[in-house]
Rosetta silent file (secondary structure, phi, psi, omega in degrees, C-alpha in Angstrom):
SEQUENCE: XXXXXXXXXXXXXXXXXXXXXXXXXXXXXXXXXXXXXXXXXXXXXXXXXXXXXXXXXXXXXXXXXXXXXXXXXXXXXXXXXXXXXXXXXXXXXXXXXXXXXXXXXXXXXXXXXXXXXXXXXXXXXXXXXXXXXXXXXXXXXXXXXXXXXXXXXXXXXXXXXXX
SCORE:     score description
SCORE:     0.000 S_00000001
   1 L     0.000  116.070  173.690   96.147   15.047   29.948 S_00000001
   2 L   -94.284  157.077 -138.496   99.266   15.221   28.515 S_00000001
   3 L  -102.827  152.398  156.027  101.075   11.940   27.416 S_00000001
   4 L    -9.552  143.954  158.203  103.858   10.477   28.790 S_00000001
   5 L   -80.998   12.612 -167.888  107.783   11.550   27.698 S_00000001
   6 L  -128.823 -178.094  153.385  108.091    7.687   26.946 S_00000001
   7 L   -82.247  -57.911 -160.268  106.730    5.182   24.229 S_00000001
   8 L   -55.686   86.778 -157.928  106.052    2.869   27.061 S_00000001
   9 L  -118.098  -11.636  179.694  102.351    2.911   27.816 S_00000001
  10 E  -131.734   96.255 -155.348  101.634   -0.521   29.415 S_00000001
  11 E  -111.735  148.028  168.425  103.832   -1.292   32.333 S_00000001
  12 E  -115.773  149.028  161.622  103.780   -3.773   35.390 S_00000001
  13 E  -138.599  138.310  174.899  105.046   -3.197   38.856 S_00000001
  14 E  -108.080  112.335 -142.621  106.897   -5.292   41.440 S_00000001
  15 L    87.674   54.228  164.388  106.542   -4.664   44.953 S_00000001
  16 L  -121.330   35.250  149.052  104.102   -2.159   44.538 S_00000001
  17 L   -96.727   24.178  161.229  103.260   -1.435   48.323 S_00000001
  18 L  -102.171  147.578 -171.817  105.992    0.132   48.770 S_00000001
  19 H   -40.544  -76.546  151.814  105.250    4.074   49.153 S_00000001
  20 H   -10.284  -71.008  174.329  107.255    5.069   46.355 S_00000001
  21 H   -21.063  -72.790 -179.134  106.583    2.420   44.501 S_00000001
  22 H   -77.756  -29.449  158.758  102.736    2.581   44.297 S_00000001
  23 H   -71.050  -49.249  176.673  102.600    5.802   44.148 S_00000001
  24 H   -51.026  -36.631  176.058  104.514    6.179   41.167 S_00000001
  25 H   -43.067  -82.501  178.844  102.610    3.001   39.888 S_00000001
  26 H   -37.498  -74.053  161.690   98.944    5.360   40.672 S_00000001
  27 H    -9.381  -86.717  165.337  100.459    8.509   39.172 S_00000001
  28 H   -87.755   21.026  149.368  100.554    6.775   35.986 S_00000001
  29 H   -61.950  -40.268  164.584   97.624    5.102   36.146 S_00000001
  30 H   -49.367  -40.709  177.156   96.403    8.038   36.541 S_00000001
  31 L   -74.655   -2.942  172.239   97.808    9.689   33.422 S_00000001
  32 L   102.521   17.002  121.957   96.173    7.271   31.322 S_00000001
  33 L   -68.915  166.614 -162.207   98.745    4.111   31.295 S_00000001
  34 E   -73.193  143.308  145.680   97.807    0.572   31.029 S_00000001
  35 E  -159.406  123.407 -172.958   99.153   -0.413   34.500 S_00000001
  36 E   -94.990  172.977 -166.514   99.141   -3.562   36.345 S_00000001
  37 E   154.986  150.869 -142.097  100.953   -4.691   39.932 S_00000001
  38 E  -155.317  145.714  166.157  101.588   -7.279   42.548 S_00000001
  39 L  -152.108  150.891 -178.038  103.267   -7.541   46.137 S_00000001
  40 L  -100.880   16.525  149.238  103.421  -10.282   48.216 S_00000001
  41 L  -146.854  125.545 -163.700  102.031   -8.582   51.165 S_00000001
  42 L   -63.049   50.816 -162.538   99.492   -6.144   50.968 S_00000001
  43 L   -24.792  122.973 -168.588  101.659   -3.134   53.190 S_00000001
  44 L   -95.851  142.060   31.044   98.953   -0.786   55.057 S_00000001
  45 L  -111.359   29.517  176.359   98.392    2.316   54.472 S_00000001
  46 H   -56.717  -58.521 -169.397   99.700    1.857   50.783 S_00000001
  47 H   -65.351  -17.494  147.480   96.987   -0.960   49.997 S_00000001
  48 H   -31.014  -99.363 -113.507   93.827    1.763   50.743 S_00000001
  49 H   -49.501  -36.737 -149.799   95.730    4.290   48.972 S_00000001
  50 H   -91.215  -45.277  169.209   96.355    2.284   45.710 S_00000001
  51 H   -53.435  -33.975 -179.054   92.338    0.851   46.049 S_00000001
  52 H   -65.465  -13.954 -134.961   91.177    3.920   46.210 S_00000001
  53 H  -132.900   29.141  170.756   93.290    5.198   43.571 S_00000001
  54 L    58.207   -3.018  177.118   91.466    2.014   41.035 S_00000001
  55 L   -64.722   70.091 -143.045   94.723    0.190   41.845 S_00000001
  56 L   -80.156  142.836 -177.806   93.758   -3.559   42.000 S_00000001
  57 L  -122.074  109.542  132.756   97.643   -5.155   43.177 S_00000001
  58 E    -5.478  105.146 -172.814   98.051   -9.335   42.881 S_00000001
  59 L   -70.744    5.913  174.967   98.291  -10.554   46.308 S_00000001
  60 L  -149.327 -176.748  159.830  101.193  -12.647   45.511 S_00000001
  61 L  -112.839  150.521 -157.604  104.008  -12.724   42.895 S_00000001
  62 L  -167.102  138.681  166.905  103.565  -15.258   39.908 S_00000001
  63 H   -56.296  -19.170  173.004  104.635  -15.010   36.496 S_00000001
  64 H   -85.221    7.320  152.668  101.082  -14.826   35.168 S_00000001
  65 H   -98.226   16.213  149.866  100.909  -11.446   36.559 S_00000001
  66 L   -71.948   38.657  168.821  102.825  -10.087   34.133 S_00000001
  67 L     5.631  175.689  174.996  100.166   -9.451   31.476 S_00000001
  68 L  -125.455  135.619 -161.451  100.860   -9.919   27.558 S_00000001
  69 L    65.342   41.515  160.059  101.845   -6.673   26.017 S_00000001
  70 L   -70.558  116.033  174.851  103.247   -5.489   29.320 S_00000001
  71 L  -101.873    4.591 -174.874  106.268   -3.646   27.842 S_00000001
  72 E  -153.960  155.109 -171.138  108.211   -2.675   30.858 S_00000001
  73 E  -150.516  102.839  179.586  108.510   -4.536   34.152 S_00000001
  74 E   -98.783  111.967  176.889  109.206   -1.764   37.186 S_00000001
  75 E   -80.037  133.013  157.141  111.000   -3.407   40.698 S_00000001
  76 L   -54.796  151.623  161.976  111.068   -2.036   44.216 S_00000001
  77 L   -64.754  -47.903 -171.040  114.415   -2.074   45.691 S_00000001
  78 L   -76.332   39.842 -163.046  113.265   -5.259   47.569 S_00000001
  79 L  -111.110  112.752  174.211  112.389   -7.195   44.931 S_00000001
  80 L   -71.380 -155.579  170.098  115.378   -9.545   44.365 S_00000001
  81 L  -113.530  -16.626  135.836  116.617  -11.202   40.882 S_00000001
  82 L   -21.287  -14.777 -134.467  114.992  -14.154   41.776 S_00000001
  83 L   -95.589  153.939 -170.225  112.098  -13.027   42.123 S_00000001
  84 H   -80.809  -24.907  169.274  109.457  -14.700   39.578 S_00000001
  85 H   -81.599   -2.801  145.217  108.051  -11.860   37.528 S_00000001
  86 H   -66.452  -41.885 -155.437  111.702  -10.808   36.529 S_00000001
  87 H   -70.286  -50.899 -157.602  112.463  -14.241   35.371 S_00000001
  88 H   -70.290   -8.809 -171.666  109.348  -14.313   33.483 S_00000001
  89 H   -85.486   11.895 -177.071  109.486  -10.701   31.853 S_00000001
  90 H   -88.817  -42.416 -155.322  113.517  -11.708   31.145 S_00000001
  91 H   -69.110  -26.636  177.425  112.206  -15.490   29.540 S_00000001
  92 L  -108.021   41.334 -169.781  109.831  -12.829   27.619 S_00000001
  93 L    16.497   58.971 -159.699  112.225  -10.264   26.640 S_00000001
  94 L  -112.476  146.874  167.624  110.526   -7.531   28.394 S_00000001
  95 E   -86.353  148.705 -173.165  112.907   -4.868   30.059 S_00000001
  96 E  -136.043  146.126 -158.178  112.979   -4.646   33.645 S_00000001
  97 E  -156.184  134.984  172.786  114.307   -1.278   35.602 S_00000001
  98 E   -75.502 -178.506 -152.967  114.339   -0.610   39.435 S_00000001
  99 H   -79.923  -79.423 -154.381  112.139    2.124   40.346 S_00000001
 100 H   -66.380  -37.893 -176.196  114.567    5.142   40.525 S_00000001
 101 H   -64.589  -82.188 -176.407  116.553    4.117   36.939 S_00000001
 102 H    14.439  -84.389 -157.568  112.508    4.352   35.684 S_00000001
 103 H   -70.058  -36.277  156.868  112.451    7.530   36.677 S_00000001
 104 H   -37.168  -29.973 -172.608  115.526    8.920   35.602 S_00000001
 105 H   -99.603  -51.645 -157.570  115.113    7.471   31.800 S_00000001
 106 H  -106.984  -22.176 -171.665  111.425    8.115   31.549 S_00000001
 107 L  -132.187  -24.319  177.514  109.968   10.738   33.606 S_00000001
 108 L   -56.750  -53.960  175.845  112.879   13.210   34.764 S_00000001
 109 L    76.644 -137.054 -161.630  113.744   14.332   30.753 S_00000001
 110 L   -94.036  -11.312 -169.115  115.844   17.156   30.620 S_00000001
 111 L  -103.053  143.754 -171.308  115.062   19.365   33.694 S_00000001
 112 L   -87.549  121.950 -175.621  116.857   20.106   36.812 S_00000001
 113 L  -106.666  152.635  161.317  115.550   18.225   39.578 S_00000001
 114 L   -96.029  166.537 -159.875  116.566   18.610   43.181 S_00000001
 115 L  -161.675  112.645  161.757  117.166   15.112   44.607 S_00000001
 116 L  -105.029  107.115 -159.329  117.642   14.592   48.086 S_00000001
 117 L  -117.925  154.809  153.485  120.046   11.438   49.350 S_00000001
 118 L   123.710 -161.167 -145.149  121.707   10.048   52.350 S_00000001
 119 L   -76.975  -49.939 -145.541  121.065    7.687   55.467 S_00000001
 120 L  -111.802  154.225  172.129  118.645    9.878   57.545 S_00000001
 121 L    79.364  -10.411  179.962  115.407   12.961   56.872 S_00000001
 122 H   -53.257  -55.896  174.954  115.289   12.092   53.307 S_00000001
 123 H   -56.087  -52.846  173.123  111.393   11.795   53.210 S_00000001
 124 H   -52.850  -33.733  168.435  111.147   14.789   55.589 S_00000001
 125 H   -85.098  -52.911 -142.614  113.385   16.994   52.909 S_00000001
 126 H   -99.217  -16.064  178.062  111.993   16.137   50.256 S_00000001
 127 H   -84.994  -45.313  167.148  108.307   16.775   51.180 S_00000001
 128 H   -19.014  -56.888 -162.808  109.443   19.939   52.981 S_00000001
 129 H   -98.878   -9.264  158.172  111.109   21.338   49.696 S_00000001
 130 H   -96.650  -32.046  150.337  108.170   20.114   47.648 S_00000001
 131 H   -46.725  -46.509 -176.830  105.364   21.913   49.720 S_00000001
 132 H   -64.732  -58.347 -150.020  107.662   25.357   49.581 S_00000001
 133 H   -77.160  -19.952  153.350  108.112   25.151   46.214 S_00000001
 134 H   -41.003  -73.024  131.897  104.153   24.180   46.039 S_00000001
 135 H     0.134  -66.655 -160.799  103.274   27.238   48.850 S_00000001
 136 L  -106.801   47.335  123.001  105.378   29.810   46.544 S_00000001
 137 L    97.108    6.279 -175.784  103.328   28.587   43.430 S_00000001
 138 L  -103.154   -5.102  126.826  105.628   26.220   41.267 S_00000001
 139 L    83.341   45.151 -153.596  103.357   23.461   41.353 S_00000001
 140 L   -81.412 -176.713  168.093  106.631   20.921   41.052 S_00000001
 141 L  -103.687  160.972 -177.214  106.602   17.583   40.380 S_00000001
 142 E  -163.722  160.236 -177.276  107.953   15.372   42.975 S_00000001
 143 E  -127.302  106.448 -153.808  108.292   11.855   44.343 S_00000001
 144 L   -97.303  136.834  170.131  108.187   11.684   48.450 S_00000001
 145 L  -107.718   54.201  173.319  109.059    8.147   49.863 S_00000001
 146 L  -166.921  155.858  172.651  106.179    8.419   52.830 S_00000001
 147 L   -62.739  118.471  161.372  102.469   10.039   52.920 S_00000001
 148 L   -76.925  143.931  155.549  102.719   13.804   52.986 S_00000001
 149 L  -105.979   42.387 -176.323   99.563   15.272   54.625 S_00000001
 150 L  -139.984   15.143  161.697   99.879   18.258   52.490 S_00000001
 151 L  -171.731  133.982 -167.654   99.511   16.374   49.302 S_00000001
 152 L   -60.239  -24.923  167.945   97.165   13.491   48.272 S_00000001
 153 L  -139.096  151.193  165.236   99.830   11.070   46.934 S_00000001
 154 L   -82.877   31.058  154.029  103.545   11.510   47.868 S_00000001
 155 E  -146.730  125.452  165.826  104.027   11.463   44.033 S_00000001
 156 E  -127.899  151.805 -174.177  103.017   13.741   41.579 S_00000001
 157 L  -151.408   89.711  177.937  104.407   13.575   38.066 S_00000001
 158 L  -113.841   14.918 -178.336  102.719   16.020   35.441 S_00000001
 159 L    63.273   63.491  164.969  105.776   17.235   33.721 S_00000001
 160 L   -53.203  137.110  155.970  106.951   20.201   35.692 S_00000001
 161 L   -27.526  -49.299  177.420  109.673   22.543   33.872 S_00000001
 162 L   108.887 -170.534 -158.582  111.798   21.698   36.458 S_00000001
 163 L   -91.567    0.000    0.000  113.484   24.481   38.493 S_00000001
């Protein structure tokens, strides 16, 4: 398993029933980070996915879920600045990054990603052009924000070349 592009090996996430979210959360759980995570309602069919996937999530959010040597603190878009496991990883000078900065700084690197935006079909393009490019053998990495049934998490992140 080859390690992370980051320094950052033991990270908490907040709001991590959301698809996106948890998946990315599982992903690198998978890869061998420390990773912890909390939502305050356990969204279905994320919370299977994430148990199955060894992914125990804190059924509520509380500053004591925020571990000690947690070195990053990752947010959901809905996760306000109020919220209490921001205050405490700011009162504990831990950095905190929405989901999408994350990945841009830590897991994109250097390689040209396609990125699909705007109001409507986003989830539908983006699994679409991650199965062809699967299909024809390029094995990319990619981050889907809904369950694909063509791929076991709608994020995989092994450090694809890139296009």
């Amino acid at each position: 398993m080859a390690a992370p592009r980051t320094a950052v090996r033991q990270i908490h996430f907040t709001g991590a029933c959301g698809r996106a979210v948890g998946s990315l959360a599982l992903a690198l759980k998978r890869r061998g980070w420390r990773v912890t995570a909390s939502d305050k309602i356990q969204y279905a069919p994320m919370d299977r996915v994430l148990a199955e996937g060894g992914l125990a999530i804190a059924p509520k959010f509380a500053a004591r879920n925020v571990p000690p040597g947690t070195e990053l603190v990752v947010v959901g878009g809905a996760i306000g600045r109020r919220n209490v496991e921001r205050a405490a990883a700011r009162r504990r000078a831990i950095p905190v990054l929405h989901m999408a900065r994350f990945v841009g700084e830590h897991l994109a690197g250097r390689h040209r990603r396609l990125v699909v935006a705007g109001t409507k079909g986003k989830t539908t393009t983006t699994a679409m052009l991650a199965w062809i490019l699967e299909h024809n053998g390029r094995r990319p990495d990619y981050l889907v924000g809904g369950l694909c049934p063509h791929f076991p998490l709608p994020v995989r992140y092994e450090g694809a070349p890139g296009m």
